[in-house]
C-alpha positions as a printed NumPy array, in Angstrom:
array([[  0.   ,   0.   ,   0.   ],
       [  1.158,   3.307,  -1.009],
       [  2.251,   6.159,   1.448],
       [ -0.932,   8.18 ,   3.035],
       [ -1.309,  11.81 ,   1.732],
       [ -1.153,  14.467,   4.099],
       [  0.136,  11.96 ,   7.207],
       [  3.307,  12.079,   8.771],
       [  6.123,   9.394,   8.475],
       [  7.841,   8.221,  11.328],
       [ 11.583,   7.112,  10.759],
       [ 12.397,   3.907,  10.339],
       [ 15.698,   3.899,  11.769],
       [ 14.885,   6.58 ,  14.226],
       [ 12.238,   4.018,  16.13 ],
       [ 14.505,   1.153,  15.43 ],
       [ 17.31 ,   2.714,  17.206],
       [ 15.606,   3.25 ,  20.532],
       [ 12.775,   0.579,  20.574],
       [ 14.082,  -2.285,  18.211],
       [ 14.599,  -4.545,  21.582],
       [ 10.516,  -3.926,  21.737],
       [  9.806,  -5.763,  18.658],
       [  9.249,  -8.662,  21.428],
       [  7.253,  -7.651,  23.905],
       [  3.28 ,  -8.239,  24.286],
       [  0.897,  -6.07 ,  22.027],
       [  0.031,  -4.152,  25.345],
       [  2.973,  -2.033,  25.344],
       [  2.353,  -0.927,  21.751],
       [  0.572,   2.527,  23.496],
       [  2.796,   3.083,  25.484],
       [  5.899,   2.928,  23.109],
       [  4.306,   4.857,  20.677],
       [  3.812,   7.788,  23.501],
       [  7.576,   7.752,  24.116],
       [  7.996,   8.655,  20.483],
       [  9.611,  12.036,  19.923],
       [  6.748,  13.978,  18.51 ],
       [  4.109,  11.122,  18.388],
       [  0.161,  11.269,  18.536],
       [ -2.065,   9.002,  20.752],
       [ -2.862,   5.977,  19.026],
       [ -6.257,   6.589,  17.715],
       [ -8.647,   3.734,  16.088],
       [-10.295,   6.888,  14.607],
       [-10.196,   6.785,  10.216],
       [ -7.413,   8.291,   9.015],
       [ -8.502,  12.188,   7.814],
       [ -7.358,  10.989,   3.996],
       [ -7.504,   7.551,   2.149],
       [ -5.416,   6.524,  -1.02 ],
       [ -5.389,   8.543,  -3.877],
       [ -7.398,   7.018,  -5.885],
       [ -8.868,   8.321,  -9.227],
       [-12.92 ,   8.432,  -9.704],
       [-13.326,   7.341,  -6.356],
       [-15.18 ,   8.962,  -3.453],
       [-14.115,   6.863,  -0.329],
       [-16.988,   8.753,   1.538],
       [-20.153,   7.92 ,  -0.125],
       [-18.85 ,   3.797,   0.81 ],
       [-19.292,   1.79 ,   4.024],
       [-18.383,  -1.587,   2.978],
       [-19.317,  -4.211,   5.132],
       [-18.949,  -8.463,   4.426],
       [-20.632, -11.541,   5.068],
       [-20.594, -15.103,   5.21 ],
       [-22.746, -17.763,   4.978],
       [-21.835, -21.121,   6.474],
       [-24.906, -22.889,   5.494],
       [-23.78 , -22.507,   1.818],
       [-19.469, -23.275,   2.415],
       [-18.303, -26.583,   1.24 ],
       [-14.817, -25.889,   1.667],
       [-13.361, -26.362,  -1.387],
       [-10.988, -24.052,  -0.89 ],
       [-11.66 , -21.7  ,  -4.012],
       [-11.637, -18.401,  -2.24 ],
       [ -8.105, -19.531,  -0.695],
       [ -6.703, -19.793,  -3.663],
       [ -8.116, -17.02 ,  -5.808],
       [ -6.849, -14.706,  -2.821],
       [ -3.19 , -15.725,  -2.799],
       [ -3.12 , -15.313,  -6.765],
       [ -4.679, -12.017,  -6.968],
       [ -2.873, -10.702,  -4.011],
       [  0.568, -12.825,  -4.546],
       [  0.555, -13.955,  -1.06 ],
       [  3.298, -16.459,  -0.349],
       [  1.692, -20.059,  -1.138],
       [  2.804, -21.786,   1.736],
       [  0.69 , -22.738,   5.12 ],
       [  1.961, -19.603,   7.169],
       [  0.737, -16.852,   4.952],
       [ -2.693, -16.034,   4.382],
       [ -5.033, -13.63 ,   4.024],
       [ -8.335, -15.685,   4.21 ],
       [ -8.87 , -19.347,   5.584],
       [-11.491, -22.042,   6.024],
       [-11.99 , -23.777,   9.195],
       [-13.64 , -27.036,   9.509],
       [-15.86 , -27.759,  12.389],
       [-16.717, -31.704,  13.243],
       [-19.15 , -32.551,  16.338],
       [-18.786, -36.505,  16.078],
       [-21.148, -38.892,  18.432],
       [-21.171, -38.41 ,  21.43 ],
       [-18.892, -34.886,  22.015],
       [-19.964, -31.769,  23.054],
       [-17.413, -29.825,  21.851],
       [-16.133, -29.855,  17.965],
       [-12.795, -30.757,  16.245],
       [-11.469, -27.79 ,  14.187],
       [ -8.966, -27.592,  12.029],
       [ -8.238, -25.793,   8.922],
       [ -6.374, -25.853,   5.377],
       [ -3.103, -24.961,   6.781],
       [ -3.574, -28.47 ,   9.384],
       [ -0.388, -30.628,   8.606],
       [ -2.52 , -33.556,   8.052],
       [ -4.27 , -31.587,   4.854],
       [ -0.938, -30.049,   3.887],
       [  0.161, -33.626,   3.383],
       [ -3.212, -34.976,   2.151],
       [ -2.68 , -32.597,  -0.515],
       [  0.705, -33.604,  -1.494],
       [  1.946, -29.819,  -1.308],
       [  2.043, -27.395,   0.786],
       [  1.176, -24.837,  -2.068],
       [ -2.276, -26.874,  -2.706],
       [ -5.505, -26.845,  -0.65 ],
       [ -7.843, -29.083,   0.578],
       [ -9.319, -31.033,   3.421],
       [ -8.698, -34.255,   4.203],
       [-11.106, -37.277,   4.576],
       [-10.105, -38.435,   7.931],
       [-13.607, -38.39 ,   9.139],
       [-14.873, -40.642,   6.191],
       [-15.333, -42.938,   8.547],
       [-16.624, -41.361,  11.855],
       [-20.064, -41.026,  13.215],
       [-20.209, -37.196,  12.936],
       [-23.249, -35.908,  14.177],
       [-22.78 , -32.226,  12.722],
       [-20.343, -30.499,  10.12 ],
       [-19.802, -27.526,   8.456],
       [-16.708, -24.859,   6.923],
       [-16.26 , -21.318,   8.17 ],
       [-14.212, -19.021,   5.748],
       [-12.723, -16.127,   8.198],
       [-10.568, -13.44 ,   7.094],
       [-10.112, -10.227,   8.241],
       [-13.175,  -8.252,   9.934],
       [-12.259,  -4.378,   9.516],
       [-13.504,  -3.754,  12.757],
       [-15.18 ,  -0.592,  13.68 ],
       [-12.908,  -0.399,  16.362],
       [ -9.866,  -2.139,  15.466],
       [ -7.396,  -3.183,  17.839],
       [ -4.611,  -3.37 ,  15.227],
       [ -4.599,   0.241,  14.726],
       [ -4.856,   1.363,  18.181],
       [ -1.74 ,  -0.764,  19.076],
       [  0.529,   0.419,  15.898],
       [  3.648,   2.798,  16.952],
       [  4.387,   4.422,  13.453],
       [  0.699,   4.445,  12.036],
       [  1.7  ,   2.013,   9.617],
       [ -2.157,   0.797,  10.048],
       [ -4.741,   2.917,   9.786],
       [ -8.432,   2.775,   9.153],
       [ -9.806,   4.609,   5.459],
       [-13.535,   6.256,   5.963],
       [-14.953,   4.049,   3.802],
       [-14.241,   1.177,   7.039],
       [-11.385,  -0.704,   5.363],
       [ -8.254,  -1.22 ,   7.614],
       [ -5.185,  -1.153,   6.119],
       [ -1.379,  -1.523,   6.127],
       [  1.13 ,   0.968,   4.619],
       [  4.051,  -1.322,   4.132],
       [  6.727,   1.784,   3.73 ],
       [  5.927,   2.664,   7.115],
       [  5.375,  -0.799,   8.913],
       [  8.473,  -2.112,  10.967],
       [  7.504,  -4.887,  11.586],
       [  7.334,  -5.087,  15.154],
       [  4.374,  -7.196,  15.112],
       [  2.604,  -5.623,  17.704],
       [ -0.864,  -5.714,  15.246],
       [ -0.465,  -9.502,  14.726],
       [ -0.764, -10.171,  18.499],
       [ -3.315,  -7.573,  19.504],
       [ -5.727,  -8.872,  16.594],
       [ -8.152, -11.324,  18.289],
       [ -9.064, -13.376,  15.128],
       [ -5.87 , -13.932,  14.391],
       [ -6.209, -12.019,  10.73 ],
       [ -2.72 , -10.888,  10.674],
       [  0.798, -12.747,   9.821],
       [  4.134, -12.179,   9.205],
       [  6.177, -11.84 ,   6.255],
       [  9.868, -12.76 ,   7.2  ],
       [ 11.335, -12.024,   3.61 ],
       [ 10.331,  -8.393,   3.68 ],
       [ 10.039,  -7.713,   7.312],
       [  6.578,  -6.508,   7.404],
       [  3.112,  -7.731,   8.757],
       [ -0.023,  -8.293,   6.287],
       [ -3.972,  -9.359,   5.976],
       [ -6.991,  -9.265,   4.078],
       [ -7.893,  -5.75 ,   3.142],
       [-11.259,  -7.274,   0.904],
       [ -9.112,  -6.885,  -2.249],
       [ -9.248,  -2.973,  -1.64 ],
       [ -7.694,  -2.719,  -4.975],
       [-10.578,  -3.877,  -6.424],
       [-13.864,  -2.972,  -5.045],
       [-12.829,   0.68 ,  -5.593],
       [-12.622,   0.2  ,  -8.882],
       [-15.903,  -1.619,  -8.694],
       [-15.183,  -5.051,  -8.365],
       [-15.545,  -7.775,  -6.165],
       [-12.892,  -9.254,  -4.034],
       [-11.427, -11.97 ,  -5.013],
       [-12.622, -14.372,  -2.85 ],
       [-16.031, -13.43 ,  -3.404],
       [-15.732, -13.945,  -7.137],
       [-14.1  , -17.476,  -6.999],
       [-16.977, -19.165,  -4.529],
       [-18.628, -21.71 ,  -6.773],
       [-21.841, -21.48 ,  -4.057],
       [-22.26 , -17.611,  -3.117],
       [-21.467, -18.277,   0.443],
       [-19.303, -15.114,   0.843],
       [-21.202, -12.259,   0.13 ],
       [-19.612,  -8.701,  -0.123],
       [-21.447,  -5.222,  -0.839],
       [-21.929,  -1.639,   0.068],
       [-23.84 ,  -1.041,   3.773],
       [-24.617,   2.778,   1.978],
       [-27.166,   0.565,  -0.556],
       [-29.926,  -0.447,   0.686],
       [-30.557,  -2.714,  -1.954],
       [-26.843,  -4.2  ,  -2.194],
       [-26.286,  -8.494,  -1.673],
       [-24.498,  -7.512,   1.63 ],
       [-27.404,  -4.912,   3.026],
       [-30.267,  -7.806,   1.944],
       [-28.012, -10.241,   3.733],
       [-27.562,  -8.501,   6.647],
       [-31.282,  -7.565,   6.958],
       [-33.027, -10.906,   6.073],
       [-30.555, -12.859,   8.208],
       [-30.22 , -13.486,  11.64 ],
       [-26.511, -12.636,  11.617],
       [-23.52 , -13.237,  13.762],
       [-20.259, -11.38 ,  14.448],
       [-17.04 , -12.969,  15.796],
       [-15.743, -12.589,  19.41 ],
       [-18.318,  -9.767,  20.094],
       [-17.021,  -9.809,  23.922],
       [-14.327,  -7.757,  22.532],
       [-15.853,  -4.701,  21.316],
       [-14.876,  -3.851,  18.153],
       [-17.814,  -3.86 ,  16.217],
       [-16.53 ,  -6.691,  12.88 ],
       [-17.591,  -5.809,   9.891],
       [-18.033,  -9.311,   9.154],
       [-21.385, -10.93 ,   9.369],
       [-22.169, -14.354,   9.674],
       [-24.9  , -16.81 ,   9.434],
       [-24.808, -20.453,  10.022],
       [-22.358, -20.819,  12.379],
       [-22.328, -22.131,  16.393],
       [-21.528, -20.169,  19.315],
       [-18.108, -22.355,  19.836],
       [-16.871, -20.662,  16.409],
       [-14.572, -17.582,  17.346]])
């Protein structure tokens, strides 16, 4: 992501030099490093006062908002795929951007087995660890209920990932889309940790943190995300809360929907249908 018009840029070196032990400690001193920052701001989960420059496109007339429904996933892995293609995410099982879990209540067990694509046991079914798909371990198995949760990231309201961010490498556009400018980011990792839905990762070969941003490159040129465009069953549903009319405004309003990890507080973006109150 390009630099931020009209925000200021915090040294790289500079922070480096006098917090680069940091880069270790819990996401809860985040805040208070950042204060100890010659010249630095409060962290703020507010959106930043100016989004990319992007031409023909008014980032305030937009509130986009996602949604998911369970009832429809089969977990075929599609929207896994599509996103690490049109994003060029790293094709191995500790970088992603969006995910499927697999939940499995079997006979007699209250609580479900959950496991995902990155699970060793599918890496190998697979044969690769650049390939996708779930296993058939429970081909056999009296399983009593069963179903595939895509998750990806939620652009909270309120997100924790920029409120815990020393240089303001993430920041939140007014159109509700957090994201990451990787000039600025130093990879301390302090968003990875304070991110309850574990949305965020690490890339070691450039030093910097990443996640989902719901193909922002796209849907303000129009377009769907990725992910959204490569599910063969329309269980991923993506749209503009402004229109009333939109796929993810009928969703949201004819559905009894869900968030994730509500406890927390800040307000997902990400709606869900379909899924059981064990699913976080």
């Amino acid at each position: 992501m390009g630099d931020k018009p009209g925000e200021p840029r915090q040294e790289r070196r500079h922070f480096l030099r006098f917090f680069g032990s940091a880069a270790l400690a819990c996401a809860g001193t985040a805040v208070a490093a950042k204060a100890a920052l010659p010249g630095a701001e409060t962290p703020s989960d507010q959106p930043a006062p100016t989004a990319p420059a992007i031409p023909d496109y008014d980032w305030s007339k937009h509130r986009w908002a996602f949604g998911v429904d369970a009832t429809r996933c089969i977990g075929c892995l599609r929207c896994a795929e599509a996103c690490k293609t049109e994003n060029e995410v790293v094709r191995d099982a500790s970088h992603f951007r969006t995910w499927v879990e697999r939940y499995v209540y079997l006979e007699g067990e209250r609580k479900a087995r959950v496991d995902s694509q990155n699970d060793p046991h599918n890496i190998a079914a697979s044969g690769s660890g650049k390939e996708y798909r779930f296993d058939n371990r429970y081909k056999d198995a009296n399983v009593e209920k069963a179903f595939f949760v895509p998750k990806l990231c939620n652009q909270c309201e309120h997100p924790p990932c920029v409120q815990v961010c020393p240089v303001g490498a993430t920041y939140k556009t007014r159109d509700g889309v957090v994201l990451i400018d990787h000039k600025q980011c130093i990879g301390c990792q302090y968003c990875v940790q304070a991110c309850p839905y574990g949305a965020r990762y690490f890339i070691h070969e450039k030093g910097v943190t990443d996640k989902c941003t719901w193909c922002y490159h796209r849907i303000t040129k129009g377009l769907q995300p990725a992910c959204v465009e490569a599910c063969p069953v329309n269980a991923r549903i993506f749209g503009d809360l402004n229109d009333r009319e939109s796929p993810i405004s009928r969703f949201v309003r004819d559905n009894r929907v869900q968030v994730l990890r509500p406890e927390t507080g800040n307000g997902p973006n990400c709606f869900y249908v379909g899924i059981d109150r064990e699913v976080s």
